[in-house]
mmCIF file of the N, C-alpha and C atoms, coordinates in Angstrom:
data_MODEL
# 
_entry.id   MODEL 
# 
loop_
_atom_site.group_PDB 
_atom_site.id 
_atom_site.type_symbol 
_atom_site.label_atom_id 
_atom_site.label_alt_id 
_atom_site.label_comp_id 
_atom_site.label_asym_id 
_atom_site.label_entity_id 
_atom_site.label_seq_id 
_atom_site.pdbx_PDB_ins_code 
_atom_site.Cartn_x 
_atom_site.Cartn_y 
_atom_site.Cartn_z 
_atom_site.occupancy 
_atom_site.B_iso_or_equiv 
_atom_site.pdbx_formal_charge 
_atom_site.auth_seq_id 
_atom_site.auth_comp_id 
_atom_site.auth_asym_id 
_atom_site.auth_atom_id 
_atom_site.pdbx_PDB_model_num 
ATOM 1   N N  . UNK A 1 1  ? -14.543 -17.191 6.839   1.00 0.00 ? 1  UNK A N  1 
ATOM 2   C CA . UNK A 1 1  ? -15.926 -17.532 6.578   1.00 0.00 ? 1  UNK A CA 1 
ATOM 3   C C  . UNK A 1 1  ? -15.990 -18.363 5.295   1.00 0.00 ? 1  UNK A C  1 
ATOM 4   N N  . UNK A 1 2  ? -16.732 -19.804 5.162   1.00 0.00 ? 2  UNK A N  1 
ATOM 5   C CA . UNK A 1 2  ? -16.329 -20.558 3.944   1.00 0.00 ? 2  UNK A CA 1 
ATOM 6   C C  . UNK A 1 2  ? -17.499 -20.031 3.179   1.00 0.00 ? 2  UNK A C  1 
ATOM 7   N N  . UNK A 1 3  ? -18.427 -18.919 2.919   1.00 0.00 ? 3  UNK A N  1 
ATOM 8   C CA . UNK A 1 3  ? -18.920 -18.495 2.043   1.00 0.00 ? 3  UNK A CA 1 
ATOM 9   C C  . UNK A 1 3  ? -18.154 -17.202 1.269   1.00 0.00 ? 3  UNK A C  1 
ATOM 10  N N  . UNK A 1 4  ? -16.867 -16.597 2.225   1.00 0.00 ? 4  UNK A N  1 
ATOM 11  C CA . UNK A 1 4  ? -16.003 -15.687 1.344   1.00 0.00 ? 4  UNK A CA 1 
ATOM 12  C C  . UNK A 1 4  ? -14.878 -16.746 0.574   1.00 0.00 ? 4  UNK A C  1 
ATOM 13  N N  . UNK A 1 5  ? -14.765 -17.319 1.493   1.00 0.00 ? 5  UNK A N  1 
ATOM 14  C CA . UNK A 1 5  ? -13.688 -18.261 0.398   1.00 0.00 ? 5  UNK A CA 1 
ATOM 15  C C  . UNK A 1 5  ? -14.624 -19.197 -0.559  1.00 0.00 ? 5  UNK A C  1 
ATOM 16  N N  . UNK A 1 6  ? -15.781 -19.230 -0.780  1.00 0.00 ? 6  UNK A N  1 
ATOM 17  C CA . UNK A 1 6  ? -16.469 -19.829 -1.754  1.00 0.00 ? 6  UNK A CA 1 
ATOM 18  C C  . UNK A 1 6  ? -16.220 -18.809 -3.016  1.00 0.00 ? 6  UNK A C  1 
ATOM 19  N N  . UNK A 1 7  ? -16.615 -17.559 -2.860  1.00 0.00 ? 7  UNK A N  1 
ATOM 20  C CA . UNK A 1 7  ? -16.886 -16.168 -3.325  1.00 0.00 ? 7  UNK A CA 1 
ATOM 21  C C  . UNK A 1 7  ? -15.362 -15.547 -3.972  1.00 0.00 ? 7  UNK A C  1 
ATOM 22  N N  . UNK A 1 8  ? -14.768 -16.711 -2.980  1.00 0.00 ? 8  UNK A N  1 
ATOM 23  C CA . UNK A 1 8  ? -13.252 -15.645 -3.519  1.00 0.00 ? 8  UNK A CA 1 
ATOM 24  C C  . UNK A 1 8  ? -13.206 -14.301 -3.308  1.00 0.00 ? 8  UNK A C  1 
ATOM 25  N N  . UNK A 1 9  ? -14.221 -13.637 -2.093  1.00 0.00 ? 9  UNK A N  1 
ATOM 26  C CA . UNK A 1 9  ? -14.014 -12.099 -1.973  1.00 0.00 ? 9  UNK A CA 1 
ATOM 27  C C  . UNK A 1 9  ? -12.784 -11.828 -1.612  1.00 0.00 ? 9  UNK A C  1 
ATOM 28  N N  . UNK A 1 10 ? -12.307 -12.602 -0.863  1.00 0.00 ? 10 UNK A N  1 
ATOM 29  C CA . UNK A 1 10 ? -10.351 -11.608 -0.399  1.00 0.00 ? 10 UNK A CA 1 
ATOM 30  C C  . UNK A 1 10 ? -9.383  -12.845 -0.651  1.00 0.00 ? 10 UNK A C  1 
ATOM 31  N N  . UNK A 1 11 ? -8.403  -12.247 -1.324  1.00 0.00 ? 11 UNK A N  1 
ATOM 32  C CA . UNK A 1 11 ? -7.076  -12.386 -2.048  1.00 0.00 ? 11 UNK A CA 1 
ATOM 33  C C  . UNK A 1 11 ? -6.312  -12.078 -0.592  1.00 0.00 ? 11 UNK A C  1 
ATOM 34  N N  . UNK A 1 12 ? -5.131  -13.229 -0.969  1.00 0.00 ? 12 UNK A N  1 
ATOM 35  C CA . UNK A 1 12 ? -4.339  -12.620 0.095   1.00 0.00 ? 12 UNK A CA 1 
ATOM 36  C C  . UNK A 1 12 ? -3.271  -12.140 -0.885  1.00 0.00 ? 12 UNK A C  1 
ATOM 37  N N  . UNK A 1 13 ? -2.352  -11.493 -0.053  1.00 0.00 ? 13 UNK A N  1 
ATOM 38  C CA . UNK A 1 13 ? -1.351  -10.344 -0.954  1.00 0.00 ? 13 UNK A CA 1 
ATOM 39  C C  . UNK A 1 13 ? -0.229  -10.301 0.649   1.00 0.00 ? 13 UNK A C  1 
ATOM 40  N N  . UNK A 1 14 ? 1.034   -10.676 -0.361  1.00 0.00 ? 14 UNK A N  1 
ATOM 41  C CA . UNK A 1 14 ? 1.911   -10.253 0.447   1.00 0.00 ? 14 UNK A CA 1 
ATOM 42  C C  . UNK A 1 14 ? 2.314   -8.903  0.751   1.00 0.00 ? 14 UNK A C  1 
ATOM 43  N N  . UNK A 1 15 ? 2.696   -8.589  2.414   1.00 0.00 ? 15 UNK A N  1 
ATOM 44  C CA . UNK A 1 15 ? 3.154   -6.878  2.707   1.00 0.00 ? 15 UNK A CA 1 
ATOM 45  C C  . UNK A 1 15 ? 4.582   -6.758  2.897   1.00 0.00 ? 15 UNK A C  1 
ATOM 46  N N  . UNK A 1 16 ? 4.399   -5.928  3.206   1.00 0.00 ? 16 UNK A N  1 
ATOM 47  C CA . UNK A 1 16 ? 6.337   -5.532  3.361   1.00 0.00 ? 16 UNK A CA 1 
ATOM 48  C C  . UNK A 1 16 ? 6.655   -6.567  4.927   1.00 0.00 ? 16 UNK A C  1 
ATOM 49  N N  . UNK A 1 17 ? 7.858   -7.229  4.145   1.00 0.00 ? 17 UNK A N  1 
ATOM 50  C CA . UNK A 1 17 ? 8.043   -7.937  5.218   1.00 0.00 ? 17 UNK A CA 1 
ATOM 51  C C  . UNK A 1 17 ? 7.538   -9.418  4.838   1.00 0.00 ? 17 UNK A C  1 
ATOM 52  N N  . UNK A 1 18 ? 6.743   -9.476  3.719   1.00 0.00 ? 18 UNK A N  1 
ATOM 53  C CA . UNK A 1 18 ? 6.351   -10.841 3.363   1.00 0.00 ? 18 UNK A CA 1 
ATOM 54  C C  . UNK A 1 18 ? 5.533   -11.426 4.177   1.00 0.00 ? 18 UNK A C  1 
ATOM 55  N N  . UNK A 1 19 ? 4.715   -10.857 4.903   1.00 0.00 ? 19 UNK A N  1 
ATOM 56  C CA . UNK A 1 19 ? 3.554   -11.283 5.820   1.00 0.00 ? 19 UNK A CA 1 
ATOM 57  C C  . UNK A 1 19 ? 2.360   -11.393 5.247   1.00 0.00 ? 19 UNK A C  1 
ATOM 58  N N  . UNK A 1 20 ? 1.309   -12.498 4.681   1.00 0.00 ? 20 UNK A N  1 
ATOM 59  C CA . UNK A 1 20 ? 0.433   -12.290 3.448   1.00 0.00 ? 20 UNK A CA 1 
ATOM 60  C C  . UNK A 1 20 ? -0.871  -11.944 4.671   1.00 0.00 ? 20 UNK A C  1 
ATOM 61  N N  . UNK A 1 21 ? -1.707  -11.291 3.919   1.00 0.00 ? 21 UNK A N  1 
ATOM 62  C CA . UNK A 1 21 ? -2.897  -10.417 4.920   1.00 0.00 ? 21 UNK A CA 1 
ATOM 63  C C  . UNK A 1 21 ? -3.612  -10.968 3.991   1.00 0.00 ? 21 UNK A C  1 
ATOM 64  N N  . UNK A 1 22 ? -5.312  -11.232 4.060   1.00 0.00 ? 22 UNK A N  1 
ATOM 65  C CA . UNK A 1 22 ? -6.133  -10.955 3.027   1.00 0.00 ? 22 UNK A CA 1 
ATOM 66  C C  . UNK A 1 22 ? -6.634  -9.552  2.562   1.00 0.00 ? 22 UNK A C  1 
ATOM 67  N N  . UNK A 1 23 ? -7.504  -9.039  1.361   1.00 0.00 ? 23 UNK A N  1 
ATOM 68  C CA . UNK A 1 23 ? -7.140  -8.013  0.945   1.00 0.00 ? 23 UNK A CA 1 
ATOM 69  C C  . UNK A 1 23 ? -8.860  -8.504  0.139   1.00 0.00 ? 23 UNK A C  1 
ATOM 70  N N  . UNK A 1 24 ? -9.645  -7.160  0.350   1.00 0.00 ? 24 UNK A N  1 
ATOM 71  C CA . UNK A 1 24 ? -10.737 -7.535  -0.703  1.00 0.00 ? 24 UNK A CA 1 
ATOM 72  C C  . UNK A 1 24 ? -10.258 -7.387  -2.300  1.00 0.00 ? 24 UNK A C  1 
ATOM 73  N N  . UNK A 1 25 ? -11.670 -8.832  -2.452  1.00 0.00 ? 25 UNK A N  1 
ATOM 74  C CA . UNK A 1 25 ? -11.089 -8.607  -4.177  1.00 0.00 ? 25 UNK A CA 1 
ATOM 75  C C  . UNK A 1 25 ? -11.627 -7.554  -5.005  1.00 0.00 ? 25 UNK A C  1 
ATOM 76  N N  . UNK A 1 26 ? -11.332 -6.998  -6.133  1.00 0.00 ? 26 UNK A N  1 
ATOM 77  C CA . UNK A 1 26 ? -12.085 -6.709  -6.900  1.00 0.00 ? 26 UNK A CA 1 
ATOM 78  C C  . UNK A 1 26 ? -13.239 -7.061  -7.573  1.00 0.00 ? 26 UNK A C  1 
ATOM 79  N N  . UNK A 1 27 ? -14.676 -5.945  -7.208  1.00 0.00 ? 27 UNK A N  1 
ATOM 80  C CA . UNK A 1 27 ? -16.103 -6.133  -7.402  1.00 0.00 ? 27 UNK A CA 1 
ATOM 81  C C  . UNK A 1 27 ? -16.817 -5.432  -8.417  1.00 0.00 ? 27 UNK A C  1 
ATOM 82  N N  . UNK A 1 28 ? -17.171 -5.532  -9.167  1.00 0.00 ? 28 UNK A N  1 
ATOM 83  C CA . UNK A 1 28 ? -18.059 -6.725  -9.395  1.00 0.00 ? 28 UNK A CA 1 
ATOM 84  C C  . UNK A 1 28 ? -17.001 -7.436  -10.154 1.00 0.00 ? 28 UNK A C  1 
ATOM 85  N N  . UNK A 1 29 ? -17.148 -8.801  -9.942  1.00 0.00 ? 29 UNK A N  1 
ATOM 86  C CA . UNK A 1 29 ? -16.743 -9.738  -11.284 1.00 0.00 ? 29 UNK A CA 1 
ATOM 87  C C  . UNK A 1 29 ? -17.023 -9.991  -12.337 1.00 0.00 ? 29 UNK A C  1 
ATOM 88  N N  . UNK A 1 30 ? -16.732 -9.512  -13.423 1.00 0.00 ? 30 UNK A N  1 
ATOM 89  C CA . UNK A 1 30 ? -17.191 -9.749  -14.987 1.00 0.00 ? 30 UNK A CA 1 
ATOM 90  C C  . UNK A 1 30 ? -16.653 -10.908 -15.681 1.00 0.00 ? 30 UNK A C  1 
ATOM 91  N N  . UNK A 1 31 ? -17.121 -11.406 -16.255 1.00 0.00 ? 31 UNK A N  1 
ATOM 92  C CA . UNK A 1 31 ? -16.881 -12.630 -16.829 1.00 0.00 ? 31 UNK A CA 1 
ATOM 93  C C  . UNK A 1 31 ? -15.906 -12.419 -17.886 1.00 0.00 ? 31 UNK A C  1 
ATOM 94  N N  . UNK A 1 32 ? -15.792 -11.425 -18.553 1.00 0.00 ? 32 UNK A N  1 
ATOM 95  C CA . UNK A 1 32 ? -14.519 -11.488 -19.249 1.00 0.00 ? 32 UNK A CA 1 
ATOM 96  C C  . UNK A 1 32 ? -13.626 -10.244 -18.530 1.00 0.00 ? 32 UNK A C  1 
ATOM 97  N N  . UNK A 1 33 ? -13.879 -9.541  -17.955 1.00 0.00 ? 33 UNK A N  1 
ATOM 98  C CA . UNK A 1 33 ? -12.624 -8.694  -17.162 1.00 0.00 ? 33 UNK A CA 1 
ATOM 99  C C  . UNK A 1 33 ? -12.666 -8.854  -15.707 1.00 0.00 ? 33 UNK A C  1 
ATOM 100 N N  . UNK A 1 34 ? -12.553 -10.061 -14.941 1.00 0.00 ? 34 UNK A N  1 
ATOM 101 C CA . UNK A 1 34 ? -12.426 -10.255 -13.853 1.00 0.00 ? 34 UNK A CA 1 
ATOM 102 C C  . UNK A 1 34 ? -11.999 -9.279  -12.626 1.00 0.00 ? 34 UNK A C  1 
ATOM 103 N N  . UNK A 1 35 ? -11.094 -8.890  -13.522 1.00 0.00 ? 35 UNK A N  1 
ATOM 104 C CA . UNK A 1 35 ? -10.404 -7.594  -12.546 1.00 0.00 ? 35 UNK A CA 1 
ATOM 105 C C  . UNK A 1 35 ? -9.176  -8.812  -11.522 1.00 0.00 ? 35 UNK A C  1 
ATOM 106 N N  . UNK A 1 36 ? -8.000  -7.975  -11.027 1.00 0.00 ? 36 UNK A N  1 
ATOM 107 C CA . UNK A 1 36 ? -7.019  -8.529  -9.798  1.00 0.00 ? 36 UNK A CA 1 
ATOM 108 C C  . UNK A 1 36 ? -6.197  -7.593  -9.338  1.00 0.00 ? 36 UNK A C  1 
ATOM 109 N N  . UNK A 1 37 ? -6.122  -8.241  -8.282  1.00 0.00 ? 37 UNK A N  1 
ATOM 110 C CA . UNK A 1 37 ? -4.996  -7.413  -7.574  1.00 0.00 ? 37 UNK A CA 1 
ATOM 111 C C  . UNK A 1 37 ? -3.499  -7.687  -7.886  1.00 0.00 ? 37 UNK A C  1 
ATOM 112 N N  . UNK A 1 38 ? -2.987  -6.543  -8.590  1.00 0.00 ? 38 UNK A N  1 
ATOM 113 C CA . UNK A 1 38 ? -1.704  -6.873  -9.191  1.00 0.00 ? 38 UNK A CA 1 
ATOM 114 C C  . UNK A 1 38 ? -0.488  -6.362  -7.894  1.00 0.00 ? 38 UNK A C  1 
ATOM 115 N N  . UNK A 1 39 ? -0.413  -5.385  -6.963  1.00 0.00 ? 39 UNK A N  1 
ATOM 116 C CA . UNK A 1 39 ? 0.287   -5.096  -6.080  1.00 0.00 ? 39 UNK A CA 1 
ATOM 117 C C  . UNK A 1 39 ? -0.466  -4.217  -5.223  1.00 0.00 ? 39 UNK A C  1 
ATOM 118 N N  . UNK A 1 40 ? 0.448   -3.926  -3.990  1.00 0.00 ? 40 UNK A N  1 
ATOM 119 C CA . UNK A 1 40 ? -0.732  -3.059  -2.648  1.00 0.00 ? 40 UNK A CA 1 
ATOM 120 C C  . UNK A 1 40 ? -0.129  -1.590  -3.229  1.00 0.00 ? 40 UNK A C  1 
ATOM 121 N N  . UNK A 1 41 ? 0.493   -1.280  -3.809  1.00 0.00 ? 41 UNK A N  1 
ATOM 122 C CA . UNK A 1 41 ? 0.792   -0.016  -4.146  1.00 0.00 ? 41 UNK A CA 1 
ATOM 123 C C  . UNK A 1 41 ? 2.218   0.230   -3.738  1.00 0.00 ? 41 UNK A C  1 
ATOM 124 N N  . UNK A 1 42 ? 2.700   1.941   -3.504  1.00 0.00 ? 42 UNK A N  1 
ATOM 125 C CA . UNK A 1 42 ? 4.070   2.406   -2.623  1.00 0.00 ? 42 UNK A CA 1 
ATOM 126 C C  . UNK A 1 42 ? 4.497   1.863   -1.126  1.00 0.00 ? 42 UNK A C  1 
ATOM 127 N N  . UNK A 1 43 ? 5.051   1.511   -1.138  1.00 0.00 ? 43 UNK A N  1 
ATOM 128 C CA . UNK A 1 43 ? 5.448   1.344   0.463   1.00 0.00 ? 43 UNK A CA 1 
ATOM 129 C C  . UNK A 1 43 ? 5.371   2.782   1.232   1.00 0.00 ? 43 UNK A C  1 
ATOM 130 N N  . UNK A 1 44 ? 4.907   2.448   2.547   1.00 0.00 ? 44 UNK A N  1 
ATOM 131 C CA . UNK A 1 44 ? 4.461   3.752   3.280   1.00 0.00 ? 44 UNK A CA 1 
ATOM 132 C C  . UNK A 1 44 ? 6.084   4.622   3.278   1.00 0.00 ? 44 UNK A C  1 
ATOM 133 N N  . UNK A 1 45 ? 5.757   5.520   2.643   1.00 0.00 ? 45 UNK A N  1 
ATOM 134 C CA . UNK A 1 45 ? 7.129   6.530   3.155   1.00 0.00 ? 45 UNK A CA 1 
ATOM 135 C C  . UNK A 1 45 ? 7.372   6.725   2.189   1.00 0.00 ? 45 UNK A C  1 
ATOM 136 N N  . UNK A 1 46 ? 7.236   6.320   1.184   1.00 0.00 ? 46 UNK A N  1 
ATOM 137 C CA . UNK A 1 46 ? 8.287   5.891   -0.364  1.00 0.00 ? 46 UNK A CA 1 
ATOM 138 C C  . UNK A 1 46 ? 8.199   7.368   -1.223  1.00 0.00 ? 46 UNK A C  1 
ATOM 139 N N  . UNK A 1 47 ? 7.367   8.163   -1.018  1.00 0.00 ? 47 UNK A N  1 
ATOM 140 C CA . UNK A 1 47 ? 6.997   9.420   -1.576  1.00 0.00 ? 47 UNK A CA 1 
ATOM 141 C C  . UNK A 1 47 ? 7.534   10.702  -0.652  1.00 0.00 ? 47 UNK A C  1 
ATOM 142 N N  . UNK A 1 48 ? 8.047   10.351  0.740   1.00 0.00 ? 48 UNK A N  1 
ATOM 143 C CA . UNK A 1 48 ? 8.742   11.188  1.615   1.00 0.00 ? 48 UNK A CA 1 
ATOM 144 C C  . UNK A 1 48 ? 9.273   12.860  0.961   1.00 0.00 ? 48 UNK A C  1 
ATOM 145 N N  . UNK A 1 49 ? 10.338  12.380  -0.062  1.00 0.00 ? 49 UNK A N  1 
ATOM 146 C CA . UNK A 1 49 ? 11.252  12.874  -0.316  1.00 0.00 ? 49 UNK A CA 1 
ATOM 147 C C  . UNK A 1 49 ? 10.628  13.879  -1.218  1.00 0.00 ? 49 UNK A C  1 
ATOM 148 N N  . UNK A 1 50 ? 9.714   13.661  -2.489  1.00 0.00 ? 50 UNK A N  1 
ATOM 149 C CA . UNK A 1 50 ? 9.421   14.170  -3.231  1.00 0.00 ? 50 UNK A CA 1 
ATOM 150 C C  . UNK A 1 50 ? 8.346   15.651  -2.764  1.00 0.00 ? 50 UNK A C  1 
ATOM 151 N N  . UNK A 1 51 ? 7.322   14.583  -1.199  1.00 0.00 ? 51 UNK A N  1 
ATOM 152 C CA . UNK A 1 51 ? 6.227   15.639  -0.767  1.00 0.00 ? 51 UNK A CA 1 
ATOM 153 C C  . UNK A 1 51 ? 7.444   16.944  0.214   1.00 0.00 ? 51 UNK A C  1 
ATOM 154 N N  . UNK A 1 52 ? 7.798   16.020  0.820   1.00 0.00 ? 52 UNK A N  1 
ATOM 155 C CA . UNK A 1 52 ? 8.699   17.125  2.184   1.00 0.00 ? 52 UNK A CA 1 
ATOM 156 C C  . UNK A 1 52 ? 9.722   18.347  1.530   1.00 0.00 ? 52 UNK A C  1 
ATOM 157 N N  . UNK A 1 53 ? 10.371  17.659  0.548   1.00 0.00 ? 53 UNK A N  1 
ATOM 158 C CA . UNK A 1 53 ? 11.388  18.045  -0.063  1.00 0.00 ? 53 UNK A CA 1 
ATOM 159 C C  . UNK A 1 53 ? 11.107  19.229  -1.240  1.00 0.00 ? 53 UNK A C  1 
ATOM 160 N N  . UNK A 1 54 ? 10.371  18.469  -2.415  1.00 0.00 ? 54 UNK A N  1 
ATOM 161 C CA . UNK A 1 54 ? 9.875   19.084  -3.334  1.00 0.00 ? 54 UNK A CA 1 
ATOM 162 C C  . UNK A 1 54 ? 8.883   20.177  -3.296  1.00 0.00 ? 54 UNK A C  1 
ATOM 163 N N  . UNK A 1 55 ? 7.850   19.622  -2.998  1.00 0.00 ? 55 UNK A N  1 
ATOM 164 C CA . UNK A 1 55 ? 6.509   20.518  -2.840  1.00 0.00 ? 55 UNK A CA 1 
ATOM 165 C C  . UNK A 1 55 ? 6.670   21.181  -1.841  1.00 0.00 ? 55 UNK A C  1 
ATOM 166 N N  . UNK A 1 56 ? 6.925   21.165  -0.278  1.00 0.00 ? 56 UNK A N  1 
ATOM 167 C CA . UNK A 1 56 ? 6.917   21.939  0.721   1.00 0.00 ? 56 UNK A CA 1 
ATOM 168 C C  . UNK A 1 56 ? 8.315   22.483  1.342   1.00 0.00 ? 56 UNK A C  1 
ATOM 169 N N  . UNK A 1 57 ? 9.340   22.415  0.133   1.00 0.00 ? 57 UNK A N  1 
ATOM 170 C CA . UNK A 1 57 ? 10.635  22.382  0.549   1.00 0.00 ? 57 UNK A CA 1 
ATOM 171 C C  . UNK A 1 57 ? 11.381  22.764  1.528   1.00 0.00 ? 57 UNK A C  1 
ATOM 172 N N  . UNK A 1 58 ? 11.083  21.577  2.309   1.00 0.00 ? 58 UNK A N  1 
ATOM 173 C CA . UNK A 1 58 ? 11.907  21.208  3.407   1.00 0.00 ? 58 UNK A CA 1 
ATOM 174 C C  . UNK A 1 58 ? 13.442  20.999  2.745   1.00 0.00 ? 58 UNK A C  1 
ATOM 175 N N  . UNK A 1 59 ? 14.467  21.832  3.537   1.00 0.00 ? 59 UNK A N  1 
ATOM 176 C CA . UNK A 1 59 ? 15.999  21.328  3.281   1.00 0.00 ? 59 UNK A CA 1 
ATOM 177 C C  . UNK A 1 59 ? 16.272  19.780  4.128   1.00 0.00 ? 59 UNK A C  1 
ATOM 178 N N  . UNK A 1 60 ? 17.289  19.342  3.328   1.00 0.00 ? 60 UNK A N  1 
ATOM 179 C CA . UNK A 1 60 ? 18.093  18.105  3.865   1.00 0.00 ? 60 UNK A CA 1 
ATOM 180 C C  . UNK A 1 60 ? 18.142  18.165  5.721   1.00 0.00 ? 60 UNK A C  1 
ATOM 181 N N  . UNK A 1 61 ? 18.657  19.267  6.594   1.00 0.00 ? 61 UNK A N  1 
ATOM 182 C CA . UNK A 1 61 ? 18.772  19.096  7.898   1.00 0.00 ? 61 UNK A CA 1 
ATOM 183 C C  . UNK A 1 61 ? 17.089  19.210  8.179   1.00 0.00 ? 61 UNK A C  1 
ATOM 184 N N  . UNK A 1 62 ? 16.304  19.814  7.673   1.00 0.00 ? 62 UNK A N  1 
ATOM 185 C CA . UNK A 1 62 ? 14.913  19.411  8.269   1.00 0.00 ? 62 UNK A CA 1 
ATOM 186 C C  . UNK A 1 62 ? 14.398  18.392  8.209   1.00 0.00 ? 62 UNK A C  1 
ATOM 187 N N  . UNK A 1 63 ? 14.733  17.357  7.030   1.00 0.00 ? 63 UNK A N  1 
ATOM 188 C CA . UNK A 1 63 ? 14.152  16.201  7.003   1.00 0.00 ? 63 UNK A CA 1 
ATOM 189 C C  . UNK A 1 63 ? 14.982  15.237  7.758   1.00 0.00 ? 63 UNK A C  1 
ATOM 190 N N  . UNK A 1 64 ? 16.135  15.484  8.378   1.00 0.00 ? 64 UNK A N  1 
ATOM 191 C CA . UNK A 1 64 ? 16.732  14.490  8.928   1.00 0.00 ? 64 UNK A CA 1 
ATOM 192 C C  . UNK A 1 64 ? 16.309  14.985  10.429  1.00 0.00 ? 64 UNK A C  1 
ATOM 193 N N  . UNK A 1 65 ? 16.060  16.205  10.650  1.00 0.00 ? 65 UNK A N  1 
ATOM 194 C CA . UNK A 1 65 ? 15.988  16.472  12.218  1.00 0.00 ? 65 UNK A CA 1 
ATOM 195 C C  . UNK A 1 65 ? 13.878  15.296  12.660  1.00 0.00 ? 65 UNK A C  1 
ATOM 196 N N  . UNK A 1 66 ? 12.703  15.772  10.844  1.00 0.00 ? 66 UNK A N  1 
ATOM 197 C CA . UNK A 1 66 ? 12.097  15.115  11.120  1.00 0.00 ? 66 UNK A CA 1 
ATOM 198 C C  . UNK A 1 66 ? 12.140  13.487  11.729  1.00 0.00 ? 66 UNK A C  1 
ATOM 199 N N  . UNK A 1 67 ? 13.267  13.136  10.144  1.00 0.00 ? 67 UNK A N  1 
ATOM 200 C CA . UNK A 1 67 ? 13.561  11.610  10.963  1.00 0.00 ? 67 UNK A CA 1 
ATOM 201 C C  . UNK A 1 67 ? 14.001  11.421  12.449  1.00 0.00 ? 67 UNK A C  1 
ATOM 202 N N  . UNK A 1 68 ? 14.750  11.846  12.729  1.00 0.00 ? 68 UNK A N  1 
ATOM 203 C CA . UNK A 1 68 ? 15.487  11.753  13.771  1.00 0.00 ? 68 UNK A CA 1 
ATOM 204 C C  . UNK A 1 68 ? 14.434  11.684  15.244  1.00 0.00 ? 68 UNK A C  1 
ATOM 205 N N  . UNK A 1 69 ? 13.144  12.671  14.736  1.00 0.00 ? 69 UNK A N  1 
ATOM 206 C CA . UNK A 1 69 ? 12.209  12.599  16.104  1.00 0.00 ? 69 UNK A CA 1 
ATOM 207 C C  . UNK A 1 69 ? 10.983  11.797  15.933  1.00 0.00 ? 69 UNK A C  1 
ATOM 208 N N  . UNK A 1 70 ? 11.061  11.049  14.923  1.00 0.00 ? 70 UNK A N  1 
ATOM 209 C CA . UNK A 1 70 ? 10.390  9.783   14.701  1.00 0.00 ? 70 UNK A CA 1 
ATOM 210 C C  . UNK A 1 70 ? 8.876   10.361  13.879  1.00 0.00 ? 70 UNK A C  1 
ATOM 211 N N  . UNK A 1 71 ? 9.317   11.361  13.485  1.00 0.00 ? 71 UNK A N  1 
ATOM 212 C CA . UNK A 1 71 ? 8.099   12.271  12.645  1.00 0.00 ? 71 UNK A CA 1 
ATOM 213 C C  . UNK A 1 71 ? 7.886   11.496  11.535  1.00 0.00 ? 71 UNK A C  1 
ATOM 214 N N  . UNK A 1 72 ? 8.385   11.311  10.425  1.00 0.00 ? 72 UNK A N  1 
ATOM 215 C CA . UNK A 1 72 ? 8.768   10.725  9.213   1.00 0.00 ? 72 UNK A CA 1 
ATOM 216 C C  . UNK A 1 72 ? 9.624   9.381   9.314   1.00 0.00 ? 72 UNK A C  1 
# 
């Protein structure tokens, strides 16, 4: 829509895989703290180990039997 790209509402941002998506920008715009999008965050999964493992401690053969059935 050439009134969002007037507006500059969405940034595109590369994803995993280097596929760039657009992405809303940060609102409101202030004239001296604009605000941006510096990254999309963790990659999906990337915390796996710490939630399955740590907090709900799952052993090593449970998390591989999860992987293994396409759970995780």
């Amino acid at each position: 829509d050439p009134h969002y790209q007037a507006r500059e509402t969405l940034t595109e941002m590369a994803v995993q895989g280097g596929e760039k998506l657009p992405f809303p920008s940060p609102l409101p715009r202030m004239s001296e703290t604009p605000g941006q999008l510096r990254h999309l965050g963790p990659e999906l999964g990337a915390a796996n180990a710490e939630v399955y493992k740590d907090l709900l401690g799952l052993s090593d053969a449970e998390m591989k039997e999860l992987k293994d059935d396409g759970v995780i």
